[in-house]
C-alpha atoms as an extended CHARMM CRD file, in Angstrom:
* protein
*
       273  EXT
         1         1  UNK       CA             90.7360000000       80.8020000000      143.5490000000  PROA      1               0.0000000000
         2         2  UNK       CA             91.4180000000       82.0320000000      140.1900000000  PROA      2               0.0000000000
         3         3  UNK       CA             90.8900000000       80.9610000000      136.7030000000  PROA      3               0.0000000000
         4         4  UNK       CA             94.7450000000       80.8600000000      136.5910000000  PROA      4               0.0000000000
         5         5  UNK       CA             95.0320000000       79.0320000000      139.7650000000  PROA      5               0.0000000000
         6         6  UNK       CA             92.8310000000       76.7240000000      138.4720000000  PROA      6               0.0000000000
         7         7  UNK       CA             95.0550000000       75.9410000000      135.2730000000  PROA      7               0.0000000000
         8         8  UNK       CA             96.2540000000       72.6900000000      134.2640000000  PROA      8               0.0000000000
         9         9  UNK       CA             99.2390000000       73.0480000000      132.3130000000  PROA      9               0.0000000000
        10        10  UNK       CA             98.8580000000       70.1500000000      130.7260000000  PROA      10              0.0000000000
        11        11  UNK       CA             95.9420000000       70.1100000000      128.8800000000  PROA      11              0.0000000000
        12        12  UNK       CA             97.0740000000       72.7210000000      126.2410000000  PROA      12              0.0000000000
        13        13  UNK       CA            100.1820000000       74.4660000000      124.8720000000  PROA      13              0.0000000000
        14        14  UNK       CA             98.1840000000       77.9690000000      125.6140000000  PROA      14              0.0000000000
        15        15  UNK       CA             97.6160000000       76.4280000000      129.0720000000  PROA      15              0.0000000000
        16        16  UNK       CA            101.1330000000       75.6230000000      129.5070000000  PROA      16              0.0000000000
        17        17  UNK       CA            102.4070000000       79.2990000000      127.8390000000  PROA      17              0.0000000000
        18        18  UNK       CA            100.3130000000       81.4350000000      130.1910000000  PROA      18              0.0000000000
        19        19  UNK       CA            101.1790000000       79.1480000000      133.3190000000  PROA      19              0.0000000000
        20        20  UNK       CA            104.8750000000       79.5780000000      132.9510000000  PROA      20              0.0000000000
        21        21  UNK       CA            104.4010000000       83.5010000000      132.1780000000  PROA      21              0.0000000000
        22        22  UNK       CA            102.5870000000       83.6470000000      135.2060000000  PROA      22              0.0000000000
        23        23  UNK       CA            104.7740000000       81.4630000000      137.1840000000  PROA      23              0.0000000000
        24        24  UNK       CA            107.9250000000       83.3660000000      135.7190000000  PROA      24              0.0000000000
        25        25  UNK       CA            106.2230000000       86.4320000000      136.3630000000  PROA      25              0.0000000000
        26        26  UNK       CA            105.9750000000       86.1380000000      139.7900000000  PROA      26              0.0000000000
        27        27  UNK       CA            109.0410000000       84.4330000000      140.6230000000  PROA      27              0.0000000000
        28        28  UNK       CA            110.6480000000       87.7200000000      139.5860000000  PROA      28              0.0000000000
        29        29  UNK       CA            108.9330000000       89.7320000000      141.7360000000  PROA      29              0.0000000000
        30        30  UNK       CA            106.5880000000       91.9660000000      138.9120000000  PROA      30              0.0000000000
        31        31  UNK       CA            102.6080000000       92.5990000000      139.0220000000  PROA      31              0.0000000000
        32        32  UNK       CA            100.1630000000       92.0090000000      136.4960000000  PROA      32              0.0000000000
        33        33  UNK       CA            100.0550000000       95.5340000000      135.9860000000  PROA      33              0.0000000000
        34        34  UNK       CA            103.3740000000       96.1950000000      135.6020000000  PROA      34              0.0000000000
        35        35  UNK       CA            103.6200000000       93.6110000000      132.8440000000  PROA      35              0.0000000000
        36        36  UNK       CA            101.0980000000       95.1180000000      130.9850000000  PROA      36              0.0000000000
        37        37  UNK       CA            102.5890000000       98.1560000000      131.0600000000  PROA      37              0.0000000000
        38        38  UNK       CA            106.0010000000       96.9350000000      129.7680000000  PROA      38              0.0000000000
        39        39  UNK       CA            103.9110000000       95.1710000000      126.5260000000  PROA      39              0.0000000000
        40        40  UNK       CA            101.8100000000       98.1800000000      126.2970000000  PROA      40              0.0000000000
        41        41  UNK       CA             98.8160000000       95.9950000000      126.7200000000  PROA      41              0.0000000000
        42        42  UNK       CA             95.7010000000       96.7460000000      129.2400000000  PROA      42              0.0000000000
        43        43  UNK       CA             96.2300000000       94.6730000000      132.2990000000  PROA      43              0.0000000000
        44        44  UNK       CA             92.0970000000       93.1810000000      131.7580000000  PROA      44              0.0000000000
        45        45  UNK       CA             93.7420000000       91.5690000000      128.6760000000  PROA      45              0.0000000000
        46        46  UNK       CA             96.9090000000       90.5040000000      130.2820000000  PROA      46              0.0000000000
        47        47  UNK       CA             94.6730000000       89.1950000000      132.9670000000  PROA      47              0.0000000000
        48        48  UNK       CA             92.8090000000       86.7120000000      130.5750000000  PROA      48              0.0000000000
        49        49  UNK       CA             95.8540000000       85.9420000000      128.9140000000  PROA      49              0.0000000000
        50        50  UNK       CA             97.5100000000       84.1390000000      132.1140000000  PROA      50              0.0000000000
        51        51  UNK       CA             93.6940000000       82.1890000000      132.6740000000  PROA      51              0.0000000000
        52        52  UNK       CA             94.5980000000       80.9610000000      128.7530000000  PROA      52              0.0000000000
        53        53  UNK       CA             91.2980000000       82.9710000000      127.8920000000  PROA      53              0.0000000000
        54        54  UNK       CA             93.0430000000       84.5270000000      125.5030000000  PROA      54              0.0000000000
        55        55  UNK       CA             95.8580000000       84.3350000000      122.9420000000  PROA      55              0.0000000000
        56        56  UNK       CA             99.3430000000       86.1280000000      123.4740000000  PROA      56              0.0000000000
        57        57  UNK       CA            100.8810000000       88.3640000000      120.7650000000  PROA      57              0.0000000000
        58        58  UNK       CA            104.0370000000       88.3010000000      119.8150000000  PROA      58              0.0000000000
        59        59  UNK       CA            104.9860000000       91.5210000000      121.0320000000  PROA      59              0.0000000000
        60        60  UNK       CA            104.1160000000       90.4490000000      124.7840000000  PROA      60              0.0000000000
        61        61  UNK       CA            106.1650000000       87.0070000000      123.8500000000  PROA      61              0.0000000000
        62        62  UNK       CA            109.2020000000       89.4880000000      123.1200000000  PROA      62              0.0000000000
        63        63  UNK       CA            108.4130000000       91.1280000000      126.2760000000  PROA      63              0.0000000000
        64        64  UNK       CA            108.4810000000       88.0910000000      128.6880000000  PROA      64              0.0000000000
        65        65  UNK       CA            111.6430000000       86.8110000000      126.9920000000  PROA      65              0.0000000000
        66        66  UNK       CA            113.3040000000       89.9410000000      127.7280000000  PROA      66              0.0000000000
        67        67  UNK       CA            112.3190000000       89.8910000000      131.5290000000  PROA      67              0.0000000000
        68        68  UNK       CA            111.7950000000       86.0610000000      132.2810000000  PROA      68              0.0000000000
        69        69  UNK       CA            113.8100000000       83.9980000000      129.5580000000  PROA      69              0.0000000000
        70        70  UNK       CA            116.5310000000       84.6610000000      127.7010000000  PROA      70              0.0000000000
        71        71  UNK       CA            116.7960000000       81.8820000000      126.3300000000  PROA      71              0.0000000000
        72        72  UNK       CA            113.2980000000       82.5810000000      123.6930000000  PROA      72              0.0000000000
        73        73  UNK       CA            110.9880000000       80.3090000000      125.4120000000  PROA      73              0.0000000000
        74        74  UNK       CA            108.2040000000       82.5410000000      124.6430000000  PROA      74              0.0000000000
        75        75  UNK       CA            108.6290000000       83.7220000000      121.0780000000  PROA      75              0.0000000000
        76        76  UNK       CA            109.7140000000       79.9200000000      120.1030000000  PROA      76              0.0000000000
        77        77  UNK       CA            106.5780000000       78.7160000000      121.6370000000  PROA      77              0.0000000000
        78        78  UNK       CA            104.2070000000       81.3930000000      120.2860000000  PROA      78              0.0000000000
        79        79  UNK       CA            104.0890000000       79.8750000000      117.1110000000  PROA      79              0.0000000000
        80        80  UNK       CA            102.6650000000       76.6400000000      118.1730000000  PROA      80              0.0000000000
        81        81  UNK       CA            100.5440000000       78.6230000000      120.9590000000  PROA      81              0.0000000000
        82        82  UNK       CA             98.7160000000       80.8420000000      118.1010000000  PROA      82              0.0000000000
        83        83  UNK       CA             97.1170000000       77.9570000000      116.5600000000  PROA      83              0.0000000000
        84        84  UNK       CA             94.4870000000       78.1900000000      118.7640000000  PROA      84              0.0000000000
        85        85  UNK       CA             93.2610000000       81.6320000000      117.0950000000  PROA      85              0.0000000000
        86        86  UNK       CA             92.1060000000       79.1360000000      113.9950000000  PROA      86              0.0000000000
        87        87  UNK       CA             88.9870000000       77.0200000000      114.3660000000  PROA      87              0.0000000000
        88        88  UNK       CA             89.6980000000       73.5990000000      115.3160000000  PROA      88              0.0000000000
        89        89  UNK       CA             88.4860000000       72.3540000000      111.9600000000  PROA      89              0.0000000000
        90        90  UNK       CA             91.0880000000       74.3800000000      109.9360000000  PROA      90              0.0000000000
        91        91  UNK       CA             93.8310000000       73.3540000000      112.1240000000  PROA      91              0.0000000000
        92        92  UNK       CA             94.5840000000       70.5120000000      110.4130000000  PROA      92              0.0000000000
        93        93  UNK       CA             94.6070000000       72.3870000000      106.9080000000  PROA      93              0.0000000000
        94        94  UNK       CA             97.1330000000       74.9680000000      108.3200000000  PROA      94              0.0000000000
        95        95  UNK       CA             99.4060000000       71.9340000000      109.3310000000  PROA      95              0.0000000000
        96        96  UNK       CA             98.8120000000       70.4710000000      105.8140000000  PROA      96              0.0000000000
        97        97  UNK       CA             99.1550000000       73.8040000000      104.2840000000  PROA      97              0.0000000000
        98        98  UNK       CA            102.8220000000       74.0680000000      105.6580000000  PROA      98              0.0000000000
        99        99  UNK       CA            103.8320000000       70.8770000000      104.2560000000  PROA      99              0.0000000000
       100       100  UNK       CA            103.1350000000       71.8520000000      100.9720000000  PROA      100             0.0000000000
       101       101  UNK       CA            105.3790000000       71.9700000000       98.2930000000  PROA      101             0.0000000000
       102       102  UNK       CA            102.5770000000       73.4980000000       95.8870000000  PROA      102             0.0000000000
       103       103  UNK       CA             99.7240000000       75.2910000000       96.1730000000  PROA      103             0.0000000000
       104       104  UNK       CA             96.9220000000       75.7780000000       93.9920000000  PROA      104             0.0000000000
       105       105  UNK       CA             94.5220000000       78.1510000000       95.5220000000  PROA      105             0.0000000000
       106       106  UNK       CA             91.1670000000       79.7750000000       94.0010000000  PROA      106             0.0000000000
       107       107  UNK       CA             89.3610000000       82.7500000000       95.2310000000  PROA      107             0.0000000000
       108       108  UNK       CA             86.3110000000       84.4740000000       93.9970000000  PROA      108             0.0000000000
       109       109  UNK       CA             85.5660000000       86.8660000000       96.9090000000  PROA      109             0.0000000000
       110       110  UNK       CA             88.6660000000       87.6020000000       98.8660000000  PROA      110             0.0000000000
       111       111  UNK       CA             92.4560000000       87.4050000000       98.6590000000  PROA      111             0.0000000000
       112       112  UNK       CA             93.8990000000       84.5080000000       99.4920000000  PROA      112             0.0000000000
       113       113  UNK       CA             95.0760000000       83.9900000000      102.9180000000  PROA      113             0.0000000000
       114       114  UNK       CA             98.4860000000       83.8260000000      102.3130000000  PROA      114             0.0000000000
       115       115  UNK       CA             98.8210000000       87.2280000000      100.2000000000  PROA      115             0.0000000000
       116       116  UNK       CA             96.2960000000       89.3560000000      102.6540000000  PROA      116             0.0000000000
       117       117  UNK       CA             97.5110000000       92.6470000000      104.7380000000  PROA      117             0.0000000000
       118       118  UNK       CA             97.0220000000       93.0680000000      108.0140000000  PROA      118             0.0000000000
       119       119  UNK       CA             94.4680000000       95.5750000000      107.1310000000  PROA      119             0.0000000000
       120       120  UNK       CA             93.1890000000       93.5730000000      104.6920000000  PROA      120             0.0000000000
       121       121  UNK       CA             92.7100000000       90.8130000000      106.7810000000  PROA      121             0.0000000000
       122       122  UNK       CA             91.3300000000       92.7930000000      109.8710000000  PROA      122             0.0000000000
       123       123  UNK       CA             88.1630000000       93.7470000000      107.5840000000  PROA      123             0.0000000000
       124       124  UNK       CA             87.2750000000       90.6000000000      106.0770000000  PROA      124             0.0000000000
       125       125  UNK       CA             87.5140000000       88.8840000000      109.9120000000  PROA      125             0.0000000000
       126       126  UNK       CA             85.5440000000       91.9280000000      111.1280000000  PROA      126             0.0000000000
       127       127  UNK       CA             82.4340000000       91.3170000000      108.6020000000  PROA      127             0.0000000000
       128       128  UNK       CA             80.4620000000       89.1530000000      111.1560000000  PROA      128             0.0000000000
       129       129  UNK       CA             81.1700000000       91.7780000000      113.8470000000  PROA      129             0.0000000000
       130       130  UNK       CA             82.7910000000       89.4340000000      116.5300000000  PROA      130             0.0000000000
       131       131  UNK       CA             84.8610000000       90.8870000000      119.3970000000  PROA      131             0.0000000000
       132       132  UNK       CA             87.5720000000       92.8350000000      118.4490000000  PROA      132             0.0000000000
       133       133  UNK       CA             90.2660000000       90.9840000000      120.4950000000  PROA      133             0.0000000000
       134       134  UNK       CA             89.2860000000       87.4720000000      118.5210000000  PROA      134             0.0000000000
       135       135  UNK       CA             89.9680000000       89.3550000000      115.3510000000  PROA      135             0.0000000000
       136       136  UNK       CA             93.6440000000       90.5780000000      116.4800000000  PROA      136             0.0000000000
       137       137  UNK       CA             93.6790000000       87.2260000000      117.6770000000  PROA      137             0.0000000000
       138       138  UNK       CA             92.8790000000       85.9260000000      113.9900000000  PROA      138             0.0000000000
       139       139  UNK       CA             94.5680000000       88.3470000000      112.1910000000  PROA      139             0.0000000000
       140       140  UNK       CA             98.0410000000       87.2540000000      114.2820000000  PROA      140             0.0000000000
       141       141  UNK       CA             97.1060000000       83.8970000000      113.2070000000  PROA      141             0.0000000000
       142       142  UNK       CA             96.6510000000       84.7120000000      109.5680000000  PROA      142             0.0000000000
       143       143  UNK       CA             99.9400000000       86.3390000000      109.0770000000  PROA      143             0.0000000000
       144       144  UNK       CA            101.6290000000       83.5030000000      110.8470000000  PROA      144             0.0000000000
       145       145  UNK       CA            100.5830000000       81.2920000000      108.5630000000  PROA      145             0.0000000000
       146       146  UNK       CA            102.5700000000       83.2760000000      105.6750000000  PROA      146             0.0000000000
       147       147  UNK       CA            105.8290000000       82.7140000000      106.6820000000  PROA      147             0.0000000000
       148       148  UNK       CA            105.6400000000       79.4030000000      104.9960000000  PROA      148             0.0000000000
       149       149  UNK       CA            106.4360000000       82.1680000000      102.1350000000  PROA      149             0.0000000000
       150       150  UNK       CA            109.6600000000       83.0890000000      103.8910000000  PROA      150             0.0000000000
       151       151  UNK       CA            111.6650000000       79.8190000000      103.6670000000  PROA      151             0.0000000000
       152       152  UNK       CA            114.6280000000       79.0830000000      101.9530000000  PROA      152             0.0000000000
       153       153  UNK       CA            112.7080000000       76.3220000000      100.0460000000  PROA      153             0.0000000000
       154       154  UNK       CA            108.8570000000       78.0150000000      100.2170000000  PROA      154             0.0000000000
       155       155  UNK       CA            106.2830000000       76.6670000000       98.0720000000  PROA      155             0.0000000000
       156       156  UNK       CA            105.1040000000       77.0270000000       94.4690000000  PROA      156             0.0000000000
       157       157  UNK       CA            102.0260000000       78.9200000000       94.6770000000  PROA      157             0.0000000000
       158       158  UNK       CA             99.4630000000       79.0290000000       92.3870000000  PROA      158             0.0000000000
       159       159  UNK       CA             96.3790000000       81.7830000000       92.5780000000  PROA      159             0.0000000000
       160       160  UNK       CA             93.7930000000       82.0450000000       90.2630000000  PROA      160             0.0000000000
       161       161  UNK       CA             91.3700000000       84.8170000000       91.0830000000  PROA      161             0.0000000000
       162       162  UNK       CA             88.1250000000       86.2250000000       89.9500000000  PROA      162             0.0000000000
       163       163  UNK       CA             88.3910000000       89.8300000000       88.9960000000  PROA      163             0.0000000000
       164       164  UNK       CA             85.7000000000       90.3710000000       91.6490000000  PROA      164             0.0000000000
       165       165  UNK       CA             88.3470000000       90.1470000000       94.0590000000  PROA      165             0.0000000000
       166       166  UNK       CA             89.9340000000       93.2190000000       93.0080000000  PROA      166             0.0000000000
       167       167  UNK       CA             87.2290000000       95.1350000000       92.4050000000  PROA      167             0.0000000000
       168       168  UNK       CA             85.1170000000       94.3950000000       96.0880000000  PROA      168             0.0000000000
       169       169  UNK       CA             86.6670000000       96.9750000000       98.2790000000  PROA      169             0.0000000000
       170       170  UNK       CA             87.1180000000       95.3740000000      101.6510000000  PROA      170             0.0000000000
       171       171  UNK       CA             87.7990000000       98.2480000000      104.2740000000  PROA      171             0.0000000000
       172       172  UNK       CA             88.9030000000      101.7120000000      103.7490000000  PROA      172             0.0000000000
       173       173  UNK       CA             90.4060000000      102.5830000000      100.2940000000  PROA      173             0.0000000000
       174       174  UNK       CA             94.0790000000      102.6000000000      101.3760000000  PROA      174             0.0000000000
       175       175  UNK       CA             93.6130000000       99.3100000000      103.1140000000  PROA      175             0.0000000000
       176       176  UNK       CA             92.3840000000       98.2030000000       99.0720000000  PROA      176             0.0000000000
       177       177  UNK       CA             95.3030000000       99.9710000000       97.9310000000  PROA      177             0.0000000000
       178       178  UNK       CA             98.1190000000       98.3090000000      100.3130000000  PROA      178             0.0000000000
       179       179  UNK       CA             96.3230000000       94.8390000000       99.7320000000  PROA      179             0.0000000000
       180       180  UNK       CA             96.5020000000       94.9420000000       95.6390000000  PROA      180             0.0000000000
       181       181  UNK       CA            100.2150000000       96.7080000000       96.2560000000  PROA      181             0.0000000000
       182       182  UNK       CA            100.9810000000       93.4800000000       98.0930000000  PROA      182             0.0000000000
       183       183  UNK       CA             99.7480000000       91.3860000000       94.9810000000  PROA      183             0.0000000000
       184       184  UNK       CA            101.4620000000       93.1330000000       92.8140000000  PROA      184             0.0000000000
       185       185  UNK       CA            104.9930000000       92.4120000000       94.6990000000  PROA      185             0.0000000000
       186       186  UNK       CA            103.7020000000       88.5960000000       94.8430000000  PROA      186             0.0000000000
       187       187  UNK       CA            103.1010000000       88.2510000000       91.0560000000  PROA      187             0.0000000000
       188       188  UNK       CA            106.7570000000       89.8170000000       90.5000000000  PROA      188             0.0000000000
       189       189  UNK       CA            108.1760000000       86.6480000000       93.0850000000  PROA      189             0.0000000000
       190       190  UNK       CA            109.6250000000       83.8960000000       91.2830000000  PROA      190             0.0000000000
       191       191  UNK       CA            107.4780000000       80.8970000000       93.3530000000  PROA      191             0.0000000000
       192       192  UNK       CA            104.3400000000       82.7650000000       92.8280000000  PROA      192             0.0000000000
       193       193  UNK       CA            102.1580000000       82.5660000000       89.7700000000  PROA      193             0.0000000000
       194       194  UNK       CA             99.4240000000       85.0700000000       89.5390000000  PROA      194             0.0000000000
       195       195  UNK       CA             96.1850000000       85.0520000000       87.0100000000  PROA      195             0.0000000000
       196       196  UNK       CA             93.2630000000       86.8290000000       87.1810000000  PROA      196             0.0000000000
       197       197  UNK       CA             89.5860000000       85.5410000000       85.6040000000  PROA      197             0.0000000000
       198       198  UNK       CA             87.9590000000       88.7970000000       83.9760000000  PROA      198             0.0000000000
       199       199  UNK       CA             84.4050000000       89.2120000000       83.9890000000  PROA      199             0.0000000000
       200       200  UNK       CA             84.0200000000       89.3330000000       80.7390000000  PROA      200             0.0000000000
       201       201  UNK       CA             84.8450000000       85.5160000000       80.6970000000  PROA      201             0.0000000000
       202       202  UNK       CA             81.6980000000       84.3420000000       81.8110000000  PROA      202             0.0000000000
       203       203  UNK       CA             81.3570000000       81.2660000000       83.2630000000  PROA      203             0.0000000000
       204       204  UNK       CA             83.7790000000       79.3580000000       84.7740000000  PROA      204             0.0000000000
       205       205  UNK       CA             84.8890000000       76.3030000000       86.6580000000  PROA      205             0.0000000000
       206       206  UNK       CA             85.0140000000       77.8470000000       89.7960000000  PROA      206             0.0000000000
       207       207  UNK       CA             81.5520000000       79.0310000000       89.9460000000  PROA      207             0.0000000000
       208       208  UNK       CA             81.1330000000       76.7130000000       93.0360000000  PROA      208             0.0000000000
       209       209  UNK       CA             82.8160000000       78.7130000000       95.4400000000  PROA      209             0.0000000000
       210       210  UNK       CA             86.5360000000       78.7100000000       96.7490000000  PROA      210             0.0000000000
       211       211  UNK       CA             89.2910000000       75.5140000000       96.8960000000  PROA      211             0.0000000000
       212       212  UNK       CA             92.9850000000       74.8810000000       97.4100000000  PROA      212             0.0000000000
       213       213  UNK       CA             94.5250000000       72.1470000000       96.1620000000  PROA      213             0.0000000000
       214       214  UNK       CA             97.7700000000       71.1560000000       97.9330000000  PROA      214             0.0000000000
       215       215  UNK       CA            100.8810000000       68.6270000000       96.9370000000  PROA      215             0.0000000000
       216       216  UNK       CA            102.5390000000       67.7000000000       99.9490000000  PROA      216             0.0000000000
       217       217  UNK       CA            106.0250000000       67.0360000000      100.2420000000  PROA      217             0.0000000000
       218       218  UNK       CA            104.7070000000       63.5870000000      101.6090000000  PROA      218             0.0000000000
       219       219  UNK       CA            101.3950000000       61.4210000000      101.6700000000  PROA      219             0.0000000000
       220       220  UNK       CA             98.6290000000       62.0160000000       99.1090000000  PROA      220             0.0000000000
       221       221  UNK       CA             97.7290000000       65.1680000000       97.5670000000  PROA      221             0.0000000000
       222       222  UNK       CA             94.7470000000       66.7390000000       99.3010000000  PROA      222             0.0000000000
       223       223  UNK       CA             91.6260000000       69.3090000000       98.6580000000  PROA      223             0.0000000000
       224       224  UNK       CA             90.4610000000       72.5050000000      101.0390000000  PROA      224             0.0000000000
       225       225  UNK       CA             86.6430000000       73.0450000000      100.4790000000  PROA      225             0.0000000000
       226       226  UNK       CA             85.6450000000       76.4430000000      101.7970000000  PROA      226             0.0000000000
       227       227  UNK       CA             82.1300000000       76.7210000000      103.1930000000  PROA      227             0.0000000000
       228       228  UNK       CA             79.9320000000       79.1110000000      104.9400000000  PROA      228             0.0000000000
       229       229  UNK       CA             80.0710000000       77.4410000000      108.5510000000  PROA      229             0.0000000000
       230       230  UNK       CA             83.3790000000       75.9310000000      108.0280000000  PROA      230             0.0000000000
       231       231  UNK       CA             85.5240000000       73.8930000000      105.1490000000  PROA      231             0.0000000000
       232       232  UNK       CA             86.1230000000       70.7280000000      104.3570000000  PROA      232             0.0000000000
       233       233  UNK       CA             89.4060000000       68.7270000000      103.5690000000  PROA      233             0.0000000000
       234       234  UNK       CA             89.0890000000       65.8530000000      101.1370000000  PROA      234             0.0000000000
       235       235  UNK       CA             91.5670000000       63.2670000000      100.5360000000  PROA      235             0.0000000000
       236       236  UNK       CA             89.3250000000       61.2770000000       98.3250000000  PROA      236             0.0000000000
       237       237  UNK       CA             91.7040000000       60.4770000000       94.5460000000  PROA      237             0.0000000000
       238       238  UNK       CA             88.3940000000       61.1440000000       93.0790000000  PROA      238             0.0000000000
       239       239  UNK       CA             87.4230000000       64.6460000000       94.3220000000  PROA      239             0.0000000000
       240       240  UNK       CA             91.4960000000       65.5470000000       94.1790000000  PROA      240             0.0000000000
       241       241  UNK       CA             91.2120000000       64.4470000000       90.3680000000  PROA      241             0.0000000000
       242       242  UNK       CA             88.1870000000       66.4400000000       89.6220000000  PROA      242             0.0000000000
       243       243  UNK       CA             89.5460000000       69.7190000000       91.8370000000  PROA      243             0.0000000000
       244       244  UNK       CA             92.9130000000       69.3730000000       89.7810000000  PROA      244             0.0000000000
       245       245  UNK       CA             91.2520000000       69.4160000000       86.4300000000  PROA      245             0.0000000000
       246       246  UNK       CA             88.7230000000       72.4300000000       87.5370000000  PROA      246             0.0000000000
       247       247  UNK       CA             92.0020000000       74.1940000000       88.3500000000  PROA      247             0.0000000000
       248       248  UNK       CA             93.2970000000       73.3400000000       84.9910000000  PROA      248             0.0000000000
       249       249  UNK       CA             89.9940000000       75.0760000000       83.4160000000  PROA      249             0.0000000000
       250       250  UNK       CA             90.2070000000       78.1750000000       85.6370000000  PROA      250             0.0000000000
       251       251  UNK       CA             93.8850000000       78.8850000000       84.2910000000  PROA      251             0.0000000000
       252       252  UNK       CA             92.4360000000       78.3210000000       80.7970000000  PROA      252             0.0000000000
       253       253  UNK       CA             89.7690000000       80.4960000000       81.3450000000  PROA      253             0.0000000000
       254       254  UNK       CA             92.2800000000       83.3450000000       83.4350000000  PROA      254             0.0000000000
       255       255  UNK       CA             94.4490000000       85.4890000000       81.4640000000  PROA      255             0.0000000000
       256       256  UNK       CA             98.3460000000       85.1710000000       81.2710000000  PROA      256             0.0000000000
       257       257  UNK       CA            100.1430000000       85.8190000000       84.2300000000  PROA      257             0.0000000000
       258       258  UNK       CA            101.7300000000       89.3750000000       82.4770000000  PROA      258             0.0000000000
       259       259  UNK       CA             97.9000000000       90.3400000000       81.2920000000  PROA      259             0.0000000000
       260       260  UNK       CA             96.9230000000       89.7770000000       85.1520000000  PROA      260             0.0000000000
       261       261  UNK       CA             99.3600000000       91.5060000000       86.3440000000  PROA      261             0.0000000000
       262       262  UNK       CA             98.1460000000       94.9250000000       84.4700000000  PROA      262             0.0000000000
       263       263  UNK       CA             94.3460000000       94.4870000000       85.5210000000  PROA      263             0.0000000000
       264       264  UNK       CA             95.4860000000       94.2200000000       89.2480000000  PROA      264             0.0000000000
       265       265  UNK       CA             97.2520000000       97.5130000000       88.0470000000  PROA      265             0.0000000000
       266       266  UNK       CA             94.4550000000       99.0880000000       86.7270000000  PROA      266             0.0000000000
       267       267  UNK       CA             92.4260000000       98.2940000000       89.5860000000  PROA      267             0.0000000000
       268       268  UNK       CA             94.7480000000       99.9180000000       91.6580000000  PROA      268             0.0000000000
       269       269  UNK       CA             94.7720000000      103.3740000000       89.3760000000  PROA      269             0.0000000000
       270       270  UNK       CA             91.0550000000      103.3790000000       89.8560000000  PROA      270             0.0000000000
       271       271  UNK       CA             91.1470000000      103.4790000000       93.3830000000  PROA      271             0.0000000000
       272       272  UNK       CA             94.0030000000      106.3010000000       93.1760000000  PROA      272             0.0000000000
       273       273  UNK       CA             92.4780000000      109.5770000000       93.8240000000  PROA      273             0.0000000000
């Protein structure tokens, strides 16, 4: 018996997903292989995919619709199914994260999240080396999470960044160059507020490491702690207080939103050949 025979649909929405693609899949008659073919995907992955060993893409969602439901059950239930790229201790941050009606995030390595490339994103996962297939799987995940960005009504964001984040190439020079393009386009949005911490500023609140503060549109405001392992939300009015003021002293210490906007522009030149 096989790992998908063995599947109970119940215990998970990827369970359920790559049940009913298999199910649906065979009720009309196609092969594994000829799946894969149609979502231009190996058959090994397709494979793992239907034993919920792996995550679907999007693209294969579109796919299955087109063949097996026209109705969109697949690309309406990828969203919920992709969740399981994050760790299961920062699941509960993206859920709080898309409640949000602000968002204060600081950064002293990497681009936030929410503003990174696909290529951008793709090298920071790949740092630790781990198998390429999690990182597409991660990278899917991390782009998902944007379209909070998208609504009608999105949320105010807030980024404060140290200039080290501009000037640490992650990946290949264009992938540098298509990331700080992307800020740029952010800082210009009107529900985006961009500054940028120069080196020459010294010290700072933030020396620490990374947060996010969030407002929610309901329930207490709440605190992301990155880590090295994993992070850490806090809910305490204490640390909330204390990460809202430290925010408060990183925009003090950050230059003006226009002044920010030129260094991310002269970091850009200097990676111009």
């Amino acid at each position: 018996m096989s790992y998908a025979e063995e599947l109970n649909p119940t215990e998970s929405v990827l369970a359920f997903y790559a049940t009913e693609l298999r199910r649906r899949r065979e009720a009309a008659g196609m092969s594994q292989r000829a799946l894969a073919k149609e979502a231009l995907m190996a058959p090994s992955l397709l494979n793992k995919v239907e034993a919920a060993k792996r995550l679907p893409t999007m693209a294969l969602s579109e796919v299955a619709d087109g063949l097996f439901a026209p109705d969109g059950f697949f690309t309406r239930l990828w969203p919920l199914v992709i969740k399981y790229a994050y760790p299961t201790w920062f699941r509960p941050f993206v859920e709080l994260e898309a409640a949000a009606t602000e968002i204060r995030s600081f950064e002293v390595q990497v681009v936030p999240g929410l503003l990174q490339t696909a290529d951008y994103a793709r090298a920071v996962l790949s740092a630790r080396r781990p198998n390429p297939e999690a990182v597409e799987e991660q990278v899917a995940a991390r782009l998902d999470r944007q379209r909070i960005l998208d609504r009608s009504q999105p949320p105010e964001l807030w980024m404060v960044l140290d200039e080290n984040v501009l000037r640490r190439r992650m990946g290949r020079v264009d992938t540098m160059l298509g990331q700080l393009e992307r800020l740029l386009v952010a800082a210009e949005t009107p529900n985006i507020v961009l500054q940028v911490i120069p080196y020459d500023a010294g010290c700072h609140a933030g020396v620490s490491g990374p947060f996010a503060a969030l407002t929610l549109d309901e329930g207490p405001d709440v605190v992301y702690v990155d880590g090295f392992l994993q992070g850490q939300i806090l809910a305490e009015s204490d640390n909330v207080k204390a990460a809202k003021r430290a925010y408060d002293l990183l925009m003090t210490a950050a230059l003006s939103p226009s002044r920010s906007i030129d260094l991310v522009a002269d970091a850009l030149k200097e990676l111009r050949p």
